[in-house]
Every structure is written in C-alpha cells, then in structure tokens.
C-alpha positions as CSV (number, residue, x, y, z in Angstrom):
1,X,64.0,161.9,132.4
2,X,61.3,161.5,129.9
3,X,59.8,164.4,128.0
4,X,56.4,165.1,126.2
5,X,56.3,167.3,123.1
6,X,53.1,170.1,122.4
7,X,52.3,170.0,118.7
8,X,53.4,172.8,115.9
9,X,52.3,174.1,113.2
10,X,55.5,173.8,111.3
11,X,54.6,171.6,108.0
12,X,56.0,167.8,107.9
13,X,59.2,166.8,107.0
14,X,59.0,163.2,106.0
15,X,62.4,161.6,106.2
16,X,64.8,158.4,105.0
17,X,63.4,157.5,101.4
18,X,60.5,159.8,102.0
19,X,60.3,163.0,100.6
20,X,62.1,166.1,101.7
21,X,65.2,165.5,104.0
22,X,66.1,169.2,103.7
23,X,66.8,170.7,107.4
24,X,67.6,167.4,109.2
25,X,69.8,167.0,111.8
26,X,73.4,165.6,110.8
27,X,75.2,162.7,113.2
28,X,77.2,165.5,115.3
29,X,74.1,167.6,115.7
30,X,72.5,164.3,117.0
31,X,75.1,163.3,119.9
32,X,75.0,166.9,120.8
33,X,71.1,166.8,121.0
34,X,71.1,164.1,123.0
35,X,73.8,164.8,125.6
36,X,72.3,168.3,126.1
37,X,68.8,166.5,126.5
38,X,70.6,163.9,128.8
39,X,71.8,166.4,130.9
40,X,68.4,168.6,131.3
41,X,68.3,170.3,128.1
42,X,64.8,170.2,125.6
43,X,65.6,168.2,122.4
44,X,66.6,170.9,119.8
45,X,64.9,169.0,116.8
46,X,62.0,166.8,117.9
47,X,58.4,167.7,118.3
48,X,58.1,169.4,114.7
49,X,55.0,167.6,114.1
50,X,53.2,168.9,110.9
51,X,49.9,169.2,112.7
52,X,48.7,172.6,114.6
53,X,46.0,171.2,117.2
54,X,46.9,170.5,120.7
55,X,44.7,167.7,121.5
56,X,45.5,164.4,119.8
57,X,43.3,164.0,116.5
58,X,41.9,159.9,115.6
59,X,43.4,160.5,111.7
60,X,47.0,162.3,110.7
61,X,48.7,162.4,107.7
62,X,51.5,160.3,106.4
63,X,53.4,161.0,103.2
64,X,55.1,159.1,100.7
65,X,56.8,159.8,97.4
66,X,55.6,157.0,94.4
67,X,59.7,156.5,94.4
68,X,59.9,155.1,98.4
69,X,56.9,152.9,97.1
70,X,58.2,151.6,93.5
71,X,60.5,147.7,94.6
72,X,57.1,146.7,96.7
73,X,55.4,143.5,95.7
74,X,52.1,143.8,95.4
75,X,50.3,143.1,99.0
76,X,50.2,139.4,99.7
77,X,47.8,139.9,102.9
78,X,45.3,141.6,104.0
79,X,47.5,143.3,106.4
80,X,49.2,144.4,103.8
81,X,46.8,145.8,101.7
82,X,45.4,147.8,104.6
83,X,48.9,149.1,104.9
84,X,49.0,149.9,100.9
85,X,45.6,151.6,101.4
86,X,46.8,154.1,104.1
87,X,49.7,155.0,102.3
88,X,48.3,155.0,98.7
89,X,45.6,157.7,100.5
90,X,47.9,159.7,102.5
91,X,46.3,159.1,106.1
92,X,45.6,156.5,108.6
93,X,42.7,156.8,111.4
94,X,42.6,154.8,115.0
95,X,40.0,152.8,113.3
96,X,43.1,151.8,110.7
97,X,45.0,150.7,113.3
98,X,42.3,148.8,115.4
99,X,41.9,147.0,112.0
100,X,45.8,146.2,111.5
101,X,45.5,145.1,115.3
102,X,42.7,143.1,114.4
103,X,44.1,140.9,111.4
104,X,47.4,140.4,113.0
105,X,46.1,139.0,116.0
106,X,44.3,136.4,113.5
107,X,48.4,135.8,112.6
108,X,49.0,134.3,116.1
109,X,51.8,136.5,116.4
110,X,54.5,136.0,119.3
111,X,58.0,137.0,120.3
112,X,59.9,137.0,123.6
113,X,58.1,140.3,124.7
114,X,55.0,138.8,124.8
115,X,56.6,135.8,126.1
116,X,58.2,137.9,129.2
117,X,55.2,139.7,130.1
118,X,53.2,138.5,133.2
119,X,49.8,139.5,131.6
120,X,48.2,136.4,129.4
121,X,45.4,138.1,127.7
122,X,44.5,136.6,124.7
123,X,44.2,140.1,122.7
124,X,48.0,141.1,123.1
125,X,49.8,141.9,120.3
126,X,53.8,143.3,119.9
127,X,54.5,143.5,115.9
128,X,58.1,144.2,115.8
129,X,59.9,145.2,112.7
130,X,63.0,146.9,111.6
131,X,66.3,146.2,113.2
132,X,68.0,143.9,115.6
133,X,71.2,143.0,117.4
134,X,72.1,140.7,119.5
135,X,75.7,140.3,120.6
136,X,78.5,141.1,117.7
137,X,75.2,140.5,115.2
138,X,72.7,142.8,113.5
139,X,70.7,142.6,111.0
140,X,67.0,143.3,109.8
141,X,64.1,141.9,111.0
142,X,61.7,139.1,108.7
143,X,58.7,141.2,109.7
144,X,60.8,143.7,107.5
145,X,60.2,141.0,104.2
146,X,56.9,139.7,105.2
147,X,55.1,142.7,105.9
148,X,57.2,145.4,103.7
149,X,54.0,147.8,103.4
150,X,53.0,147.8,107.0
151,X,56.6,148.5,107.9
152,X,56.8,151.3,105.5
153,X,53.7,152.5,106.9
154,X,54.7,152.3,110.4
155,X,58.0,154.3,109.8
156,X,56.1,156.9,108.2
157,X,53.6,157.3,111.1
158,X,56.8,158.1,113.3
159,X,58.4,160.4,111.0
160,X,55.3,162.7,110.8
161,X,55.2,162.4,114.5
162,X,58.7,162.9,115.1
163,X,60.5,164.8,111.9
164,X,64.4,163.9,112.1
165,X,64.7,161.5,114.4
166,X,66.8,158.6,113.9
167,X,65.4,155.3,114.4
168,X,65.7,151.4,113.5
169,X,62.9,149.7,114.7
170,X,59.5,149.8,115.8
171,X,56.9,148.1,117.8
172,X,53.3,148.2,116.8
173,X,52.2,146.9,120.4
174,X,48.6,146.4,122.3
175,X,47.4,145.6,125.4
176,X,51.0,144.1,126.0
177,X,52.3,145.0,130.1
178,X,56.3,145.3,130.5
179,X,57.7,144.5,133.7
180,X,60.3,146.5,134.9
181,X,63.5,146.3,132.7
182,X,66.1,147.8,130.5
183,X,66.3,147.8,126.8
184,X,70.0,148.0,127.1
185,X,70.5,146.7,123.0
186,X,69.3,150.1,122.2
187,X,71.4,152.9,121.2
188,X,72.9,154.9,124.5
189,X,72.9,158.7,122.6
190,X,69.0,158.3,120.4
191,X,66.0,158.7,123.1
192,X,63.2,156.2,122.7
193,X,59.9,157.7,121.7
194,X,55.7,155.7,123.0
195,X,53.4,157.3,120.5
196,X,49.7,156.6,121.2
197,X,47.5,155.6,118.8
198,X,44.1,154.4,120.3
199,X,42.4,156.5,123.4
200,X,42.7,155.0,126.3
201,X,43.4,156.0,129.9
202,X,46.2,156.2,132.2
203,X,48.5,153.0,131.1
204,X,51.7,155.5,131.8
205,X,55.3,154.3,131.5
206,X,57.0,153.7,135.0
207,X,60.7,155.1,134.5
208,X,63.3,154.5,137.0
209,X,64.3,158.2,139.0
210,X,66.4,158.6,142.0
211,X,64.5,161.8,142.6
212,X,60.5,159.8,141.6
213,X,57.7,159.4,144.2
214,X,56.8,156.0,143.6
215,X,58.9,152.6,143.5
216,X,58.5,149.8,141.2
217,X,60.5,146.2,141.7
218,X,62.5,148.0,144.9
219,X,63.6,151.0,142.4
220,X,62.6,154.6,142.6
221,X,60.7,156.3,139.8
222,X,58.1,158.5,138.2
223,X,55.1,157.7,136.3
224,X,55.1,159.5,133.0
225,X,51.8,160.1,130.5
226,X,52.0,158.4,127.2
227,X,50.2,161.7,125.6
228,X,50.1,162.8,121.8
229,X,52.1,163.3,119.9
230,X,54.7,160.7,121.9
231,X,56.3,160.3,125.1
232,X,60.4,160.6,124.4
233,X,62.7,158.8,127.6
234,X,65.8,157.1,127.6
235,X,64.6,153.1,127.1
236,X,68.2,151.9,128.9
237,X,67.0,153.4,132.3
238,X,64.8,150.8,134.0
239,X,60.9,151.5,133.3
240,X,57.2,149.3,133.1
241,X,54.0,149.3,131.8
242,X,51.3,150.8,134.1
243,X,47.5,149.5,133.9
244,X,45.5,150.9,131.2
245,X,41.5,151.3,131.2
246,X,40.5,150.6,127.1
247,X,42.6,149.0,124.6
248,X,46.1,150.1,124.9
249,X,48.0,150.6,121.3
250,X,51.2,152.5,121.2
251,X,53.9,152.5,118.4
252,X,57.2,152.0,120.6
253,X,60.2,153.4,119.0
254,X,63.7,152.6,119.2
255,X,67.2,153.2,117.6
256,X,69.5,149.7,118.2
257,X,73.2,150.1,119.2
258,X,76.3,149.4,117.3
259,X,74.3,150.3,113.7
260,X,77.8,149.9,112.2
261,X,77.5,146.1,112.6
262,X,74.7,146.2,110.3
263,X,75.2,144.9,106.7
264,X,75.3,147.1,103.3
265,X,72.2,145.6,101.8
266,X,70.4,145.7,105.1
267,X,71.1,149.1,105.9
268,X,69.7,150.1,102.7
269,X,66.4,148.3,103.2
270,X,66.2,150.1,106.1
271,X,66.0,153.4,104.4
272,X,64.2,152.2,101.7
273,X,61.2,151.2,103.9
274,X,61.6,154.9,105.5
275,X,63.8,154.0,108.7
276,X,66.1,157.3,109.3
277,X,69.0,154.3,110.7
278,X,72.3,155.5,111.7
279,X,75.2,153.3,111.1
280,X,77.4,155.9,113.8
281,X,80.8,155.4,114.3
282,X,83.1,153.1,115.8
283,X,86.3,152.4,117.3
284,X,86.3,149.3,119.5
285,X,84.6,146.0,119.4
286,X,85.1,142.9,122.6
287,X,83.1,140.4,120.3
288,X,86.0,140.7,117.3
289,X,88.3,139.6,120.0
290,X,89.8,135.4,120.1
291,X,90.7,133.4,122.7
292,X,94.0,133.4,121.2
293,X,94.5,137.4,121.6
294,X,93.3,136.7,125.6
295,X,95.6,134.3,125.8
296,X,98.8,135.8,124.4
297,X,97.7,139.2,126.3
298,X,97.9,140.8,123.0
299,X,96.3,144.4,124.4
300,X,93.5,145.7,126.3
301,X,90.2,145.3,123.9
302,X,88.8,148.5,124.5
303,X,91.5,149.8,122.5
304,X,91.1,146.8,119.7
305,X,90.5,148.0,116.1
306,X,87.5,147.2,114.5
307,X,86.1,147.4,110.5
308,X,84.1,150.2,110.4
309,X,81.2,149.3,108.2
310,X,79.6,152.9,108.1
C-alpha cells in the first residue's frame, strides 16, 4: 500500500533541533499510526505540509533556528555553501537542487546503490546521509561529517514536507533505477516517504501487491505516482524504479531498524543536524548471542536480554 498526501494550509512545524516540536506525535502514537496505516487506515499525522497550493511549487520554505545552526564549521565546499545559502535564506528552489546535483556529481560519488543498479548513465547520483546498520551495528553515516550543512538542509526539506515524521536517513538521488528489492534494514513500524524535487514525468515506484495489475521480476504489483508533496509506502515490501522522461531527482526517506543500537553521541548528531531519529525499544537481540550460549543450549534467543541503549 502506498499513499499520496494533498497539501494543507496548516503552518509548518519544523522538527528535531528545529524550531517548534509542539504537537508531535510521541513513540506510542507512532506504532499506533502505523499499524492503523498498515492495515488500511490514512496516517493520522503526516501530510501537514505548511504550504496551501495543490500543485507542486519549484521553491518552498525550510526553517531553521540560529541554535540548530551554531557547532557548524564554516562550509568547506561549494556544496556546502550552497547548502548554508538555502538555509541562511529560508528557501531552496529546483534550480538549488539541480545545482547541489551538479557539484556533487563533480565529487565522483558512489555507493552500493549505484553499484546495484543496472542503468550506467554517467549523470547518476545517490547522496546518502544519516544513519546506517548493518547487522548488530549502527552508526552515522561520514556524509553526516563531510557534508554537515547539506545534511542539515536535507532533513529540513523533509520535515516541512512531512511535519512529525520520524526518520534517520535520507537519499538525495537522480537519475538512479532500482531493481526490484527490499530495503529490509529499515524500520518495520515508520513508512518510507519519495519526495520529488525536479519535474519530470512518469518515473513511478513499482510496489509489490497481491491484488496490483502489473508484475515485475515474476511478482505482482501496482505502479504508484511519485507526486508532490511525497509518495509514503512501506520500503520492506518489494518495489523498483520505473522509467522517467527528464531528470529524475527525488529525496528518498527512510527510518533504519533497531535505532536502539545506535550510540549516545551519534544519536545526538542525528538530532542536531534535524533528523526526528527514534531509538524505540527493545527486548531481544540474536547478534548479542555466543557460540558458547548455542552450544550449552542456554535458552531460546528471542527471549535473550539485551542493553537497552534508548
């Protein structure tokens, strides 16, 4: 299921270490959001953006306190500076982000999602920042230190589009095609979110559906619009990239699983740069277990303790 919020004229809530945080949804509110969403339901709290036109404008606000911006270096790149400019001046335009898309493919950029994508254009770009994990490990990524501004700026971009919603990490990406797959290190209760930000046409997101018209790698599924102000589905069901006419750039937007595994000091970066993270709860963790408790039988390790870092 994936689902497309209209605008609202409701004003902006900006979110994590910016601004006002009053009247955002707590943890419980969250998990109940998102198993009523899950199971049908509309989400309760998203699509508040602070914007009251229903076709998608090329410039919208994003809004920062002085405080969120006060342990930032001064720029060291051009990149950066760009960044520093859209924030200092409270908006950034498609023509911003064709620029940012323009210098960091002068960075030679690359990661395993380029790497795993069949397309070999030379003007693909995925710009990841935020969080990762990977196994019993999670931590931050370096885009998070090398490019603090333009990860600060990117996280505000998603809170004005998205008011309240919790995330960790976000992909500036263009022109990049996903095969069908599952993002199955993202969190299972916090929906993803594809927010355009260049025109373009068609280039929808495939997403797997028992009940979908159209199949994709042997699996049934739907084709679903990637439309202003973002597209909100469930990244751990299997889904693709469709062909795009134009220059394809979308913010992808994703909340990783087990936040708890994430480090004090990290986890406060995180809201620092504007990230709305959530460390959740746990009660189990397989990757604490030894060989030695296997081997002695010492209990079943879905009922094995863990340190809860939250």
């Amino acid at each position: 299921m994936a689902v497309r919020r209209g605008a609202s004229s409701e004003g902006t809530r900006c979110t994590g270490s910016i601004c006002d945080t009053s009247g955002l949804p707590d943890y419980d509110e969250i998990i109940s959001n998102w198993t009523e969403y899950a199971m049908g339901a509309s989400p309760r709290y998203l699509g508040q953006v602070g914007l009251s036109c229903d076709v998608q404008p090329r410039c919208f606000p994003v809004v920062l306190s002085v405080e969120a911006m006060a342990d930032l270096q001064p720029p060291s790149s051009a990149v950066e500076q760009l960044s520093k400019d859209c924030l200092c001046k409270g908006t950034i335009s498609f023509d911003d982000f064709a620029a940012l898309v323009k210098l960091l493919l002068n960075s030679r950029l690359t990661n395993k999602r380029l790497r795993d994508s069949d397309d070999q254009r030379s003007d693909r770009l995925s710009f990841q920042t935020g969080a990762w994990v990977f196994g019993g490990t999670a931590g931050v990524m370096t885009n998070m230190h090398q490019f603090p501004w333009l990860s600060m700026l990117l996280a505000a971009v998603v809170s004005m589009h998205c008011p309240g919603h919790r995330f960790s990490s976000v992909v500036l990406s263009h022109n990049v095609k996903t095969n069908v797959h599952k993002d199955l290190n993202n969190h299972p209760k916090v929906p993803s979110l594809v927010i355009p930000v260049s025109e373009f046409q068609n280039g929808e997101v495939w997403i797997g559906d028992t009940n979908g018209s159209t199949q994709r790698a042997g699996i049934r599924g739907g084709l679903h619009p990637v439309e202003w102000p973002y597209l909100l589905f469930n990244s751990r069901l299997p889904h693709a990239t469709e062909d795009w006419i134009g220059d394809r750039t979308v913010l992808l937007v994703y909340h990783i699983r087990d936040g708890w595994r994430m480090s004090v000091p990290d986890a406060d970066l995180l809201s620092r740069r504007g990230f709305l993270f959530w460390t959740g709860d746990a009660e189990t963790d397989p990757y604490l277990l030894t060989d030695e408790v296997m081997q002695e039988g010492e209990g079943d390790w879905r009922a094995y303790p863990i340190r809860d870092l939250a």
